[in-house]
TORRO-867966 format. One record per residue (C-alpha): x, y, z. Coordinates in pm, whole numbers, plus 32768, in hexadecimal, padded with zeros to 4 digits. Each point is the difference from the previous one (the first is absolute). Example, Ala and Ser with C-alpha at 12.3 -4.5 7.8 and 13.67 -1.06 7.14 Angstrom:
% TORRO-867966
X, Y, Z
84CE, 7E3E, 830C
8089, 8158, 7FBE
% end
This chain:
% TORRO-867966
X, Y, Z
465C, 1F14, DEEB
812E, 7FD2, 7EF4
80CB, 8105, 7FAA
7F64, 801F, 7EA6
7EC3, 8056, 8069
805C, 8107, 811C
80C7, 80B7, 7EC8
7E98, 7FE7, 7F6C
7F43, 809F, 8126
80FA, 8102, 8026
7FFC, 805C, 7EB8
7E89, 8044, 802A
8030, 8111, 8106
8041, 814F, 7FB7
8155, 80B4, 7FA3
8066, 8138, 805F
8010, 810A, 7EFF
80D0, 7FFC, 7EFD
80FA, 80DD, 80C8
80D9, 809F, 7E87
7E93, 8073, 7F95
7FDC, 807E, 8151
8160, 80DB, 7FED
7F9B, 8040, 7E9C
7ECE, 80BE, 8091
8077, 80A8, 8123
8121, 8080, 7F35
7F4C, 8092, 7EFF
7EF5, 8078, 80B4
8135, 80D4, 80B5
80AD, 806E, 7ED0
7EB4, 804F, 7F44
7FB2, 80D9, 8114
813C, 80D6, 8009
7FEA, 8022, 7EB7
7ECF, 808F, 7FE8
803D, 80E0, 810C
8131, 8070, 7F32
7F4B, 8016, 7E95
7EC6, 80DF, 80B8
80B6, 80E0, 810F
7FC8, 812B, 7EC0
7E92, 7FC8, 7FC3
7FD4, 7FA1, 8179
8067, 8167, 8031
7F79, 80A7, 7F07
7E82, 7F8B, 8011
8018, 7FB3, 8170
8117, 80BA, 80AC
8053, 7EE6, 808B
8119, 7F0C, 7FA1
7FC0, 7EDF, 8090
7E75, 7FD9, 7F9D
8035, 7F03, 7ED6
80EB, 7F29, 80FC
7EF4, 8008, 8124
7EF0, 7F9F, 7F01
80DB, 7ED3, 7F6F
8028, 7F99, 814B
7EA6, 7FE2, 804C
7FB5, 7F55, 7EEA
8124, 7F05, 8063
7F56, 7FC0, 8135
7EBE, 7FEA, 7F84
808E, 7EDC, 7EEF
80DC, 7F91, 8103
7ECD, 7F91, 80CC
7F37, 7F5D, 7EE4
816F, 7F3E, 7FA2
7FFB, 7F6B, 8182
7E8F, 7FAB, 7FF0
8028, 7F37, 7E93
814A, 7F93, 8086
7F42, 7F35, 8107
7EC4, 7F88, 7F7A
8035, 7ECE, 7F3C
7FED, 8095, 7E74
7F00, 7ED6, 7F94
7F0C, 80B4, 80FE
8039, 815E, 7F4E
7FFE, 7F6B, 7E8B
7EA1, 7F81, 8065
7F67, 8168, 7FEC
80BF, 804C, 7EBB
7EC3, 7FCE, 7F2D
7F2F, 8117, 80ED
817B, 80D6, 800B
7FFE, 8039, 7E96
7E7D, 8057, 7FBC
8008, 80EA, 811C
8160, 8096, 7F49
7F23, 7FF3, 7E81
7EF2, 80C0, 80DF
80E8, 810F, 806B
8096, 8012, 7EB2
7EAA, 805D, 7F43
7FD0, 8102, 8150
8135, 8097, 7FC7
7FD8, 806D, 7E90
7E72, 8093, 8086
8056, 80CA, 8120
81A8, 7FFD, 8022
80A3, 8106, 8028
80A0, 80AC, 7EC8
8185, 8038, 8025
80BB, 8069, 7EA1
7ED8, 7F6D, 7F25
7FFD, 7E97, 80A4
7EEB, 7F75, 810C
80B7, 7F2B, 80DA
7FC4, 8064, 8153
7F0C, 7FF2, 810B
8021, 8113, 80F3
7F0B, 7FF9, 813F
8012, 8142, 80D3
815F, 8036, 809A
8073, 7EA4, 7FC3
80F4, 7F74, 7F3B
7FCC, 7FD8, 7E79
7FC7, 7E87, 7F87
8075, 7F77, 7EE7
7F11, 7ECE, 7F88
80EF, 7F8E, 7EF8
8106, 7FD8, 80DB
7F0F, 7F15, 80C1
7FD0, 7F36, 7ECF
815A, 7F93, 7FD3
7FD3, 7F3C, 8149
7E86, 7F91, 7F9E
8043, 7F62, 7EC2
8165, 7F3A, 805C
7F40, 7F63, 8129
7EB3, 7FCA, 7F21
80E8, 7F63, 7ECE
80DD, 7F2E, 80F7
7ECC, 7F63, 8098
7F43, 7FC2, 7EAB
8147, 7F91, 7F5F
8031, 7F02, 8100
7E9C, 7F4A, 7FC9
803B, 801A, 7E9E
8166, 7FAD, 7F68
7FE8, 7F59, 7EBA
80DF, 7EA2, 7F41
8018, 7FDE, 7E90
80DA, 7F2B, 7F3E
8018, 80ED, 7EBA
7FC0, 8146, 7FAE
7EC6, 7F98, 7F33
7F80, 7F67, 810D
8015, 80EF, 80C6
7F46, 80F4, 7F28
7EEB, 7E92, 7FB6
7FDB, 8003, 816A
7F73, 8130, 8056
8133, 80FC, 8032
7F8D, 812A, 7F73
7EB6, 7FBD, 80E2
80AD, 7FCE, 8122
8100, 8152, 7FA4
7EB5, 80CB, 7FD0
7F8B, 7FCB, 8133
813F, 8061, 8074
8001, 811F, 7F29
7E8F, 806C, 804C
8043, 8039, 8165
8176, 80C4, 7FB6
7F61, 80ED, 7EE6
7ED3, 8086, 8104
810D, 8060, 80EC
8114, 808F, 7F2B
7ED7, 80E1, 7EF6
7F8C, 8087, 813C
8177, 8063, 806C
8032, 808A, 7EAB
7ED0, 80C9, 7FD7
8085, 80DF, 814A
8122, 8011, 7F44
80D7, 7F43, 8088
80D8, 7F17, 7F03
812C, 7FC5, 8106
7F28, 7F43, 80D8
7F35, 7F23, 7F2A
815F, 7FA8, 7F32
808E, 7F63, 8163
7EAD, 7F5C, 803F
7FE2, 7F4E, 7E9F
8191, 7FB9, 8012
7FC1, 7F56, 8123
7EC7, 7F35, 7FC8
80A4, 7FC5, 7EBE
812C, 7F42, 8075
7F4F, 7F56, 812D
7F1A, 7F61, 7EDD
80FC, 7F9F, 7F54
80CA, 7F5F, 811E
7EAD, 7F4A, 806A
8025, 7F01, 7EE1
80C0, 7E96, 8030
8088, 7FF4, 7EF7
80A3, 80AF, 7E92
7EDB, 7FD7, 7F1E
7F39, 80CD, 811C
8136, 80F1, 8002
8009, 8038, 7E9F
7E77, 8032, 7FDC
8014, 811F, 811D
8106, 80B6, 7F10
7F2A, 7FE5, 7EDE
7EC1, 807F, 8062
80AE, 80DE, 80EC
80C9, 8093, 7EF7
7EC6, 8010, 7F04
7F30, 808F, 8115
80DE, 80C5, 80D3
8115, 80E4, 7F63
7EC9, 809A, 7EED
7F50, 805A, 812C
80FA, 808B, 80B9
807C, 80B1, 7EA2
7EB9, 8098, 7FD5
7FC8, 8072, 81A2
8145, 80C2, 7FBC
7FD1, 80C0, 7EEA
7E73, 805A, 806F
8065, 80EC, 80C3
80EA, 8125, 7F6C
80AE, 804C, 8133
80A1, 7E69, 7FE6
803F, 802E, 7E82
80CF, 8113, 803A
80F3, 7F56, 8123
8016, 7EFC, 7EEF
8039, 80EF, 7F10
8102, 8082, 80E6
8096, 7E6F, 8068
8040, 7FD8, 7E79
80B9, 8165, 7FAF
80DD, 7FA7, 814D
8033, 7E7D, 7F7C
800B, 802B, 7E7E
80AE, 8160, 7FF8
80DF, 802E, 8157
7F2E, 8150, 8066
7ED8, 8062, 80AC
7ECB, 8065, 7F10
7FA8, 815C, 8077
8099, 805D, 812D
7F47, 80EC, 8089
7EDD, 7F7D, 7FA8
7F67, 7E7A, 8002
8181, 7FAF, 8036
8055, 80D4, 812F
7FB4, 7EEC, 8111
810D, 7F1E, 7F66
80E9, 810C, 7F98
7FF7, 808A, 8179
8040, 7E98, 8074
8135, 7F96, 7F14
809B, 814E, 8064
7FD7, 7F81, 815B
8091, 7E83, 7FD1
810E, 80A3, 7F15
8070, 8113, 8115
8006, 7EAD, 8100
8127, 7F38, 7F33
8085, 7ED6, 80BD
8008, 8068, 8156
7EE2, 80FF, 802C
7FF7, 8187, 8079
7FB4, 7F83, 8154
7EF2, 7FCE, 80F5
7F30, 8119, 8013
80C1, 80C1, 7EB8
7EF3, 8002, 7F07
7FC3, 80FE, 7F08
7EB8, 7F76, 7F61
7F4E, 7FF9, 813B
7FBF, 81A2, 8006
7ECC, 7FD4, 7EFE
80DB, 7FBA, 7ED9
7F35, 7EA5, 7FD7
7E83, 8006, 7FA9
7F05, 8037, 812E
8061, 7F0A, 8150
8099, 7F12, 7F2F
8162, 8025, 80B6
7F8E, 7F3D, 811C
7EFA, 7F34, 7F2A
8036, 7F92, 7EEC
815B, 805F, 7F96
8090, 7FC6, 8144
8100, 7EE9, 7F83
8080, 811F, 7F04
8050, 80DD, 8158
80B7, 7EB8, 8080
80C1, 7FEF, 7EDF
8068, 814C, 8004
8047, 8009, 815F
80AD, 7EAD, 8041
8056, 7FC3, 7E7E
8026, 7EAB, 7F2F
8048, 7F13, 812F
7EDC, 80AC, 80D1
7F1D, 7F89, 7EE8
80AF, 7EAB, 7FED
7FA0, 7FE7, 812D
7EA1, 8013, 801F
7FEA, 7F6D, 7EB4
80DD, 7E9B, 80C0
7EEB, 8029, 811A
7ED1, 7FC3, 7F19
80C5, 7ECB, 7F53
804C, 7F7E, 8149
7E8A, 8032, 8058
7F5B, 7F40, 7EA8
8126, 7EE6, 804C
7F64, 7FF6, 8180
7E6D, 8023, 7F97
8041, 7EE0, 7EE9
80A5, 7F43, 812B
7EF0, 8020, 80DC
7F21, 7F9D, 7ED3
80BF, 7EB5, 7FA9
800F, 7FA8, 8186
7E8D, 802D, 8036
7F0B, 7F03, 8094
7F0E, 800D, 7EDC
7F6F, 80B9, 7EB1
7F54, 811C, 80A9
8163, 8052, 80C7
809E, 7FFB, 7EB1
7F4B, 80D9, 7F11
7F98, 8102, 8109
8199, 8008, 805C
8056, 7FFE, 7E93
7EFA, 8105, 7FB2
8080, 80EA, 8139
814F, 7FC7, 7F8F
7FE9, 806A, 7E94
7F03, 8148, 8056
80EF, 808E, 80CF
812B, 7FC2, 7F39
7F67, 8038, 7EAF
7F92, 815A, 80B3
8143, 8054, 8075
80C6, 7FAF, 7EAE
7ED8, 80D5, 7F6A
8072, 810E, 80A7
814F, 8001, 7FDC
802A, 7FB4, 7E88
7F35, 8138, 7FC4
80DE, 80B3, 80C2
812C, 7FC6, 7F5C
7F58, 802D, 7EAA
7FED, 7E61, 7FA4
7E53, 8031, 7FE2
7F13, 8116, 8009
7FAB, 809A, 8159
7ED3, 7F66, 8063
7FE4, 80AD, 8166
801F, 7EA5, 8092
8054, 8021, 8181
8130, 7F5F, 8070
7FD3, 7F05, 8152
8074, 8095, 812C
80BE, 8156, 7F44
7ED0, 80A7, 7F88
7F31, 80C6, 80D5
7E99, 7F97, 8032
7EE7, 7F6E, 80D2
7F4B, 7F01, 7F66
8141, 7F70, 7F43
80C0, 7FFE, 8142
7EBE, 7F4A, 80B7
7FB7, 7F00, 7EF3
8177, 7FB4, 7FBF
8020, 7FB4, 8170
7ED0, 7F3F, 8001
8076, 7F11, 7EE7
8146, 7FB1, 80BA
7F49, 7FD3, 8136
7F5D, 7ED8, 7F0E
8135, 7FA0, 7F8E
80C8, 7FEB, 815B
7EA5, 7F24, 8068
8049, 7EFE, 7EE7
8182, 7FED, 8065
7F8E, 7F65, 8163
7F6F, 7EB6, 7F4F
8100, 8006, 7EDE
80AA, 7E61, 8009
8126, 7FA7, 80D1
8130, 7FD8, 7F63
% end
């Protein structure tokens, strides 16, 4: 056998993991959970007299991820993309279930709750269900055109409605519970995977016209349905067009509550375990939900968030990696589309914390509590660490 073609059989067999991606996890999976624990301890005691109950529930529902990332870890991702059609009706199913018998929390249906067990979240769910649904029917159907006319002559907008058809079902149902955080990181997604599925610019350049056209009016009009999400864009634009916080103590007091907070960090931080917004002054749980990268930059300051904000790059220049190295379509999109949910998701999250978009209650990977989050987050880099064991040889 020459030497070329025992490079070619090895190249066949499987990899390890992709070990950074690995750390990345384990890392964050450590920090996120000592966080939490640190955001919670005064709601933990309050509501439960007990300190360390948010902690014991995030790690269970590590665990329970941790599990479902070994088992998609190990079986070979073109054998899980092949239920992604059945995945993502049974997901639409649970959607339309969720908004008839969910359980009500603050006005929104979004939650199943069965007896004493844990709540599920659906929409969560359906992060995972459409990237694996969109990277399998994206790799049976990527598209050539040599002009942007003929692209549209050759049945573009046909092909981008099915597309479309598929993307709007999911995301009405999300918005209907409300939920506009959720469906906006679903469509950003599916979005850019489309547009990345093309070969070449005339593709490229059709995806950001119709996606433009289509898109940002119906994303327009899903925000300002709802008067609760005109008025944190009512707030966004006093903060970016005037300097100050449109009323305070009223639509504003979320934001104001977490700027005092970032502003009282500075450079350096109060210290681990030395917040001040944590005692109740921030809206509901959000201290250890969804505002928990404001209590890391008030704790640990400017470099603490520089931090976590280098770990995400370093995880989108890893995922696109993986992506480019991988043995075929399916391995690409489903890696790209992992790779841009959770990073899209986690820049989400912290823009609106340090006032650069409207809060959109968008959970941060890893540093905001929560089952179905943590579970599904786990499960897609389970997928992802599977597709780094038959990325290409160097």
């Amino acid at each position: 056998m020459s030497r070329k073609q025992k490079r070619k059989k090895r190249s066949k067999k499987q990899n390890g993991v992709d070990k950074p991606i690995l750390f990345f996890i384990i890392a964050m999976a450590i920090f996120g959970a000592i966080m939490i624990f640190d955001a919670s301890v005064y709601n933990a005691n309050q509501v439960f007299n007990d300190q360390f109950y948010f902690l014991k529930s995030q790690m269970l529902w590590l665990f329970i991820g941790g599990i479902g990332m070994y088992i998609l870890s190990r079986i070979p991702y073109k054998q899980t993309l092949k239920i992604s059609t059945g995945f993502l009706l049974f997901i639409i199913i649970t959607l339309i279930l969720v908004l008839i018998s969910g359980e009500v929390t603050n006005g929104s249906k979004r939650w199943f709750e069965i007896g004493s067990l844990p709540r599920v979240q659906p929409a969560e769910f359906a992060k995972l269900a459409t990237v694996m649904y969109f990277a399998s029917w994206l790799s049976k159907n990527q598209y050539s055109y040599k002009s942007l006319e003929d692209a549209f002559k050759k049945g573009f907008l046909k092909n981008f409605l099915s597309f479309l058809f598929v993307l709007v079902i999911v995301a009405l149902l999300i918005v209907l519970e409300p939920d506009l955080g959720t469906a906006l990181i679903i469509c950003s997604t599916a979005f850019i995977m489309f547009f990345l599925s093309g070969k070449d610019r005339a593709h490229s350049m059709a995806s950001i016209a119709v996606i433009g056209v289509v898109g940002i009016p119906l994303g327009i009009i899903a925000a300002v349905l709802e008067p609760y999400r005109l008025s944190r864009i009512q707030t966004f634009l006093s903060l970016l067009l005037k300097g100050e916080v449109a009323d305070p103590q009223g639509s504003g007091y979320q934001l104001q509550q977490i700027l005092i907070g970032i502003g009282s960090g500075g450079i350096w931080g109060k210290g681990f375990g030395q917040s001040r917004q944590r005692f109740g002054y921030l809206v509901e749980n959000t201290a250890f939900t969804d505002s928990t990268f404001a209590i890391i930059l008030e704790e640990l300051g400017l470099w603490g968030g520089i931090i976590i904000i280098s770990a995400w790059i370093f995880f989108l220049w890893r995922g696109f990696k993986i992506a480019k190295k991988s043995p075929d379509d399916k391995g690409k999109f489903l890696a790209v589309g992992i790779t841009i949910w959770l990073t899209c998701q986690a820049f989400f999250n912290m823009a609106a914390n340090v006032g650069l978009i409207p809060l959109t209650g968008i959970p941060l990977p890893f540093l905001t509590y929560g089952g179905s989050s943590t579970i599904v987050t786990m499960m897609a880099l389970g997928l992802l660490l599977n597709i780094s064991r038959y990325t290409k040889n160097a």
